[in-house]
Structure formats: structure tokens, C-alpha cells
DOMI-651555 format. One record per atom (N, C-alpha, C): x, y, z; atom name. Coordinates in nm, 4 decimals, decimal comma. Atoms other than C-alpha are relative to their C-alpha. Layout:
N
X / Y / Z / CA $
...
END
This chain:
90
0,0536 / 0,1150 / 0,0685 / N $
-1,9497 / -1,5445 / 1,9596 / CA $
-0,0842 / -0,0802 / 0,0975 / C $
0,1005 / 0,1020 / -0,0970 / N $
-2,2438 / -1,7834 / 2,0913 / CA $
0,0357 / -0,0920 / 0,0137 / C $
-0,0083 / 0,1289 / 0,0089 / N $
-2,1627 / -2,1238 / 2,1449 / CA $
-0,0666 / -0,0638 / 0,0961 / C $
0,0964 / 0,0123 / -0,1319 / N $
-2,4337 / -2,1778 / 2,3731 / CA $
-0,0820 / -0,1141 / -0,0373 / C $
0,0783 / 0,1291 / 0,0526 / N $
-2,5967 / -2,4651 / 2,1096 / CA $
0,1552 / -0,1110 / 0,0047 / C $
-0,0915 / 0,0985 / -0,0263 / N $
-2,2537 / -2,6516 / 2,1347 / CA $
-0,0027 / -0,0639 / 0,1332 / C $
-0,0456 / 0,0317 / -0,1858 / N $
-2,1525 / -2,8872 / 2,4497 / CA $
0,0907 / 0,0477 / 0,0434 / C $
-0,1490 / 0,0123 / -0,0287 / N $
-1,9248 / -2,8642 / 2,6726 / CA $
0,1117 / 0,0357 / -0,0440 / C $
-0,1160 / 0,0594 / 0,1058 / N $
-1,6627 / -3,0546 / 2,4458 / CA $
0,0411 / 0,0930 / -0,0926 / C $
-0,0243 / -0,0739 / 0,0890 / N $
-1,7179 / -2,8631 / 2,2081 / CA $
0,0144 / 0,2053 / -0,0203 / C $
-0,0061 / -0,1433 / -0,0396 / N $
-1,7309 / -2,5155 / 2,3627 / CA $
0,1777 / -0,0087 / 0,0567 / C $
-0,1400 / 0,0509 / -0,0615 / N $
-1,3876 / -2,6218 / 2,5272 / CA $
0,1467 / 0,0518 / -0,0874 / C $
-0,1106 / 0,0298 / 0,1128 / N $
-1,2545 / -2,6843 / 2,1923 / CA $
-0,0261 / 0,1338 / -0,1053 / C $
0,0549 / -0,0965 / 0,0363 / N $
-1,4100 / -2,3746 / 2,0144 / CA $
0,1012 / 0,1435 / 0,0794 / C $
-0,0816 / -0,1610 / -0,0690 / N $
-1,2290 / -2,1081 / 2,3067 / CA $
0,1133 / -0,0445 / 0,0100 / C $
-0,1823 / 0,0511 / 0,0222 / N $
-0,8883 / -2,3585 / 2,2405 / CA $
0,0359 / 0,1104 / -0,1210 / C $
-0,0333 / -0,0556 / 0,1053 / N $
-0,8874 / -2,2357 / 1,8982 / CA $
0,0001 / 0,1607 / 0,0115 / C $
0,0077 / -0,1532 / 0,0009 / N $
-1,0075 / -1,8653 / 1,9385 / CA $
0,1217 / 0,0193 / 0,0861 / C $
-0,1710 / -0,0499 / -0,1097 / N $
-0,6822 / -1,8469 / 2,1998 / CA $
0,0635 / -0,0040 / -0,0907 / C $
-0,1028 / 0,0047 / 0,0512 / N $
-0,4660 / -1,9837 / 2,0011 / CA $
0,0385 / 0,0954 / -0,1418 / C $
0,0000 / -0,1503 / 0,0422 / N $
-0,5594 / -1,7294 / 1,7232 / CA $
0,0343 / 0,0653 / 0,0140 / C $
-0,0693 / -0,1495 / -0,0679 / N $
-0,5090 / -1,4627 / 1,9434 / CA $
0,1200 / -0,0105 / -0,0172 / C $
-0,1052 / 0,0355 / -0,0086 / N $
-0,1648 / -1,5935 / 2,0060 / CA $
0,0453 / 0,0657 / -0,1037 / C $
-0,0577 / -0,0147 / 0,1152 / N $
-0,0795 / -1,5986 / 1,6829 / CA $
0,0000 / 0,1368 / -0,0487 / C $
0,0294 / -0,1494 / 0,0988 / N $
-0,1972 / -1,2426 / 1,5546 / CA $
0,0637 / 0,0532 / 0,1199 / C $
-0,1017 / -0,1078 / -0,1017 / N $
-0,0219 / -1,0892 / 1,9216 / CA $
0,0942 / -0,0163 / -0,0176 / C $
-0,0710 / -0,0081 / 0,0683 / N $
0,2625 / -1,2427 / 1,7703 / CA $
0,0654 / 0,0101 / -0,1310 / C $
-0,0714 / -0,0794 / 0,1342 / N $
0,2660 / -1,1540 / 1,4456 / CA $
-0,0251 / 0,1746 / 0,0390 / C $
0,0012 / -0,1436 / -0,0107 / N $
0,1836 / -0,7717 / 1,5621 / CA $
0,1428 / -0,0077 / 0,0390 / C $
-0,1840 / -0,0321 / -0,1007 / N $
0,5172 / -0,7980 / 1,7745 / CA $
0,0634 / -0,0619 / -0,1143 / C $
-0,1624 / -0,0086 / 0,0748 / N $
0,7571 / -0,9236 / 1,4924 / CA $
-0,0489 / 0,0950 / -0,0954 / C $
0,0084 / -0,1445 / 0,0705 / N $
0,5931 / -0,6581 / 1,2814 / CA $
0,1069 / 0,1479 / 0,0549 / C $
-0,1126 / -0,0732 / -0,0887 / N $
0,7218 / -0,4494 / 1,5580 / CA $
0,1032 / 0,0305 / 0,0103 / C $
-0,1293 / 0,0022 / -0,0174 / N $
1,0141 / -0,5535 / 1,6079 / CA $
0,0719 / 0,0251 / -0,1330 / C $
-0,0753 / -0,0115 / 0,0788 / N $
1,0861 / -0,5777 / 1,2814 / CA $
0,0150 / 0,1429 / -0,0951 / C $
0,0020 / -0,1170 / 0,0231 / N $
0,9363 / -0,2590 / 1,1617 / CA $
0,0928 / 0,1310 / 0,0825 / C $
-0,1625 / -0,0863 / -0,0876 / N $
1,1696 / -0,0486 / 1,4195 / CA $
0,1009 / -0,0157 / -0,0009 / C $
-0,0690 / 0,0544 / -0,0307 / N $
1,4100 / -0,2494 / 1,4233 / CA $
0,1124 / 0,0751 / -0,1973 / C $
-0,0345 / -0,0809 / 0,1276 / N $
1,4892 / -0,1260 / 1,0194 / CA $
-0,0191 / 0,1868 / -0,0225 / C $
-0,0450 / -0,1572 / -0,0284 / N $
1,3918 / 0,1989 / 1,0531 / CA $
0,0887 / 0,0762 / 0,1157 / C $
-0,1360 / -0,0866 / -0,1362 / N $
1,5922 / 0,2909 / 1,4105 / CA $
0,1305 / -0,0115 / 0,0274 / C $
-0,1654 / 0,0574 / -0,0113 / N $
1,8964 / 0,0938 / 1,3758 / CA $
0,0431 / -0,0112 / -0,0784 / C $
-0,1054 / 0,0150 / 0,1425 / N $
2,1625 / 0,1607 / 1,1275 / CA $
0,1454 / 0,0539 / 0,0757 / C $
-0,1109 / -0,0625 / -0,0611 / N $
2,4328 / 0,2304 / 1,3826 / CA $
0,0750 / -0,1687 / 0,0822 / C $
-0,0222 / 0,1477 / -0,0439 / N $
2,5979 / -0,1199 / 1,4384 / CA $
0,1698 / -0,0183 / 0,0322 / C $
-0,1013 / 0,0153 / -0,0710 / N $
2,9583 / -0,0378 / 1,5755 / CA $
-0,0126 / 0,0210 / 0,1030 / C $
-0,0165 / 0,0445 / -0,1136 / N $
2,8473 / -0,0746 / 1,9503 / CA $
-0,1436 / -0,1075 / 0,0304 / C $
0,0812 / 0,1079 / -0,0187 / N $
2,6471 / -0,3330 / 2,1137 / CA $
-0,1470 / 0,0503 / 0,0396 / C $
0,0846 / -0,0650 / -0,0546 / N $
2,4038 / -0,0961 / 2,2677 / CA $
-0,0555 / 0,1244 / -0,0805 / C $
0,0118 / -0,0662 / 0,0910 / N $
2,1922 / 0,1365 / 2,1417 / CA $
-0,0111 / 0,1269 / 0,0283 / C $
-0,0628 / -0,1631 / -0,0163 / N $
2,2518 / 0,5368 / 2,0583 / CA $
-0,1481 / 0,0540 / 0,0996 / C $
0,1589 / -0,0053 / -0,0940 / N $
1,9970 / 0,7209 / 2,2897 / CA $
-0,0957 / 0,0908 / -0,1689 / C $
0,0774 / -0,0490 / 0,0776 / N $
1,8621 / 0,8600 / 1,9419 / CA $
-0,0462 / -0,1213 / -0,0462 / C $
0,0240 / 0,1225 / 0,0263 / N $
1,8039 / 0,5165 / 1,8532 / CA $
-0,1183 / -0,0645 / 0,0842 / C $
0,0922 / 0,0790 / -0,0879 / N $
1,6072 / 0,4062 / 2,1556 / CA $
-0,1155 / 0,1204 / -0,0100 / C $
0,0934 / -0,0983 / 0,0174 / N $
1,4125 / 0,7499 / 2,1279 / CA $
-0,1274 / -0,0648 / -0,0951 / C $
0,0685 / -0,0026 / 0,1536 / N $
1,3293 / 0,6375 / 1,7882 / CA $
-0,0637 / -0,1353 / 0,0370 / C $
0,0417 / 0,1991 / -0,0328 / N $
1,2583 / 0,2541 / 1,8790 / CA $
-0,1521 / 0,0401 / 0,1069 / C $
0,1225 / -0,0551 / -0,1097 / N $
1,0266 / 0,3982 / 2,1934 / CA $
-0,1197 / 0,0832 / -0,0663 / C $
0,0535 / -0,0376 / 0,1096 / N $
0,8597 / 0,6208 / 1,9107 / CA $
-0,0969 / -0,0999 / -0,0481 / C $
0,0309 / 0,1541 / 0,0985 / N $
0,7932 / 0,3513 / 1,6670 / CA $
-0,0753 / -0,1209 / 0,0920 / C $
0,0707 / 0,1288 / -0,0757 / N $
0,6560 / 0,0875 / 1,9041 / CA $
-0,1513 / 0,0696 / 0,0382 / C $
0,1163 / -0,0472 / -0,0390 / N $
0,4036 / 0,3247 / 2,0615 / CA $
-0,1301 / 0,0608 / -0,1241 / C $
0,0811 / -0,0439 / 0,1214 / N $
0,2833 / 0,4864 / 1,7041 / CA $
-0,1059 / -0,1197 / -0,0743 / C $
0,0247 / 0,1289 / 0,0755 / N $
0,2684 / 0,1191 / 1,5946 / CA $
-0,1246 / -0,0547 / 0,1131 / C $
0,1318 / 0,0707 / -0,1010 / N $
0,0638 / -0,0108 / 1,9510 / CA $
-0,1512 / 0,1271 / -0,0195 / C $
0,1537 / -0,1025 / 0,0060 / N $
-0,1835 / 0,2981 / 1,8908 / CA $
-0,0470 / -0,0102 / -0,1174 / C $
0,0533 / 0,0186 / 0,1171 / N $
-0,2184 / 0,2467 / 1,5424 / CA $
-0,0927 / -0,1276 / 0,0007 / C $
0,0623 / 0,0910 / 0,0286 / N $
-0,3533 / -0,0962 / 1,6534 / CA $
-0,1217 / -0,0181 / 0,0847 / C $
0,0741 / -0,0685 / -0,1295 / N $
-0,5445 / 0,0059 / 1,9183 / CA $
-0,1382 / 0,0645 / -0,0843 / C $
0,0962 / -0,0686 / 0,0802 / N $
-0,7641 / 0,2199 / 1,6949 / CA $
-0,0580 / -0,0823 / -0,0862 / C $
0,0243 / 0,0770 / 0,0889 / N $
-0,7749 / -0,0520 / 1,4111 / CA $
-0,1147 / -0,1417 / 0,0774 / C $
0,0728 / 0,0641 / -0,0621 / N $
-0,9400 / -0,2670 / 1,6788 / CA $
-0,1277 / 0,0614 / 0,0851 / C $
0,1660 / -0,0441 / -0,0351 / N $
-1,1897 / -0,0209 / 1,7985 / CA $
-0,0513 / 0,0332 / -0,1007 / C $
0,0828 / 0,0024 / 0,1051 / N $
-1,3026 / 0,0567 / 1,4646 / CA $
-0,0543 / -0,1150 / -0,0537 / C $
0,0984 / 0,1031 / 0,0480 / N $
-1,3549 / -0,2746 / 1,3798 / CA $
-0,0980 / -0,0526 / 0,1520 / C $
0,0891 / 0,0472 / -0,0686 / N $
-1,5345 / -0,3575 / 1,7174 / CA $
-0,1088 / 0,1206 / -0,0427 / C $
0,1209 / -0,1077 / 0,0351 / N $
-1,7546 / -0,0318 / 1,6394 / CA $
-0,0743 / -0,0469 / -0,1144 / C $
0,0106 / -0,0013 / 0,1486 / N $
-1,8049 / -0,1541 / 1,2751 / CA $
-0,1056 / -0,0787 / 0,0487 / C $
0,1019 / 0,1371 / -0,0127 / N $
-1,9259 / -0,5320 / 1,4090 / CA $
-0,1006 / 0,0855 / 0,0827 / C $
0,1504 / -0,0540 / -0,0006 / N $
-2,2129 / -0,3462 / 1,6301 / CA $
-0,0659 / 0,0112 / -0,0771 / C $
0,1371 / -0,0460 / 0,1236 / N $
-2,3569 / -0,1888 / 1,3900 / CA $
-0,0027 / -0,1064 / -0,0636 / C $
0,0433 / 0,1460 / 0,0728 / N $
-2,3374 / -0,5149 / 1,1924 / CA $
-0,1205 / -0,0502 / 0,0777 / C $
0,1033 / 0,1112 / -0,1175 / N $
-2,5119 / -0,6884 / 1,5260 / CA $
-0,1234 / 0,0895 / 0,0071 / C $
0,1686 / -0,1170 / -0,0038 / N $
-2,7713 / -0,3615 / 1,5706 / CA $
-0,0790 / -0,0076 / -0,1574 / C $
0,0494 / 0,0078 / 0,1391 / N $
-2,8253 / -0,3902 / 1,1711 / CA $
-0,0757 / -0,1818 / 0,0481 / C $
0,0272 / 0,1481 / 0,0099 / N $
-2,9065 / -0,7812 / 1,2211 / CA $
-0,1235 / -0,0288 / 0,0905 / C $
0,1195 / -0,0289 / -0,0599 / N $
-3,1182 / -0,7291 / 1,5103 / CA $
-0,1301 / 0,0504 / -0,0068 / C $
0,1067 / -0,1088 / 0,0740 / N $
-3,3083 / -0,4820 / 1,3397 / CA $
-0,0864 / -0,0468 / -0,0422 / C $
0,0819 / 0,0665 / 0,1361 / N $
-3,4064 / -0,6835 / 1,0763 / CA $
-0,0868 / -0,0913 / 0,0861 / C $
END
């Protein structure tokens, strides 16, 4: 994003918000996470710790889930180019 016609002040306050965004969507991915594994890997709740098929499955599930988002974010940065090369164009 440009904010190169804003001041300062207002550039300041412009990359407050885009953080705190981020924030928010890196933590809603992680209770997705957590919560998405957390139902599918654990159904074994007479010890405190978990079965090693359990953590298999949890270690699984987290990584399927971080690559799934991984991809979802380079397709959309690929997408916006071509938006920006389409715009340029014109």
C-alpha cells in the first residue's frame, strides 16, 4: 500500500492499524488450529498427556493446516500482481 500522500501522523497511524490486523488474522489462524486438531486428534482423555498417535496426528494437522495457508497467501499475492500489472497496463 502507498501512503506516501499521507503525513507522518497519519502514515504512523495507517501501519498501527495494518499490524494490528495482522495480529488479529495470526490469531484467528492459530485458534483455528488449535481448535481444528485439537477435535480431530484428541478423543483419548484418561491421561494428562498425549498418546504418541495423538501428537503424530496433532504434528500432522498443524503442518497440513500452516501449508494450506501458506499457499492461500501466495495465490492471493500472485492474484494482486496481476491486478497491479492489469492496472498499470491500462
Amino acid at each position: 500500500m502507498d501512503f506516501s500522500n499521507f503525513n507522518p501522523a497519519e502514515q504512523a497511524h495507517m501501519t498501527k492499524i495494518i499490524e494490528k490486523k495482522q495480529m488479529q488474522d495470526f490469531l484467528k489462524m492459530y485458534s483455528n488450529i488449535v481448535e481444528k486438531c485439537f477435535n480431530t486428534c484428541c478423543n483419548d482423555f484418561t491421561t494428562k498427556a498425549l498418546t504418541s498417535k495423538e501428537e503424530a496426528c496433532v504434528t500432522h494437522c498443524t503442518e497440513k493446516f500452516i501449508k494450506h495457508s501458506e499457499r492461500v497467501g501466495a495465490r492471493f499475492s500472485e492474484m494482486n500482481a496481476e491486478v497491479m500489472n492489469a492496472q498499470n497496463q491500462s
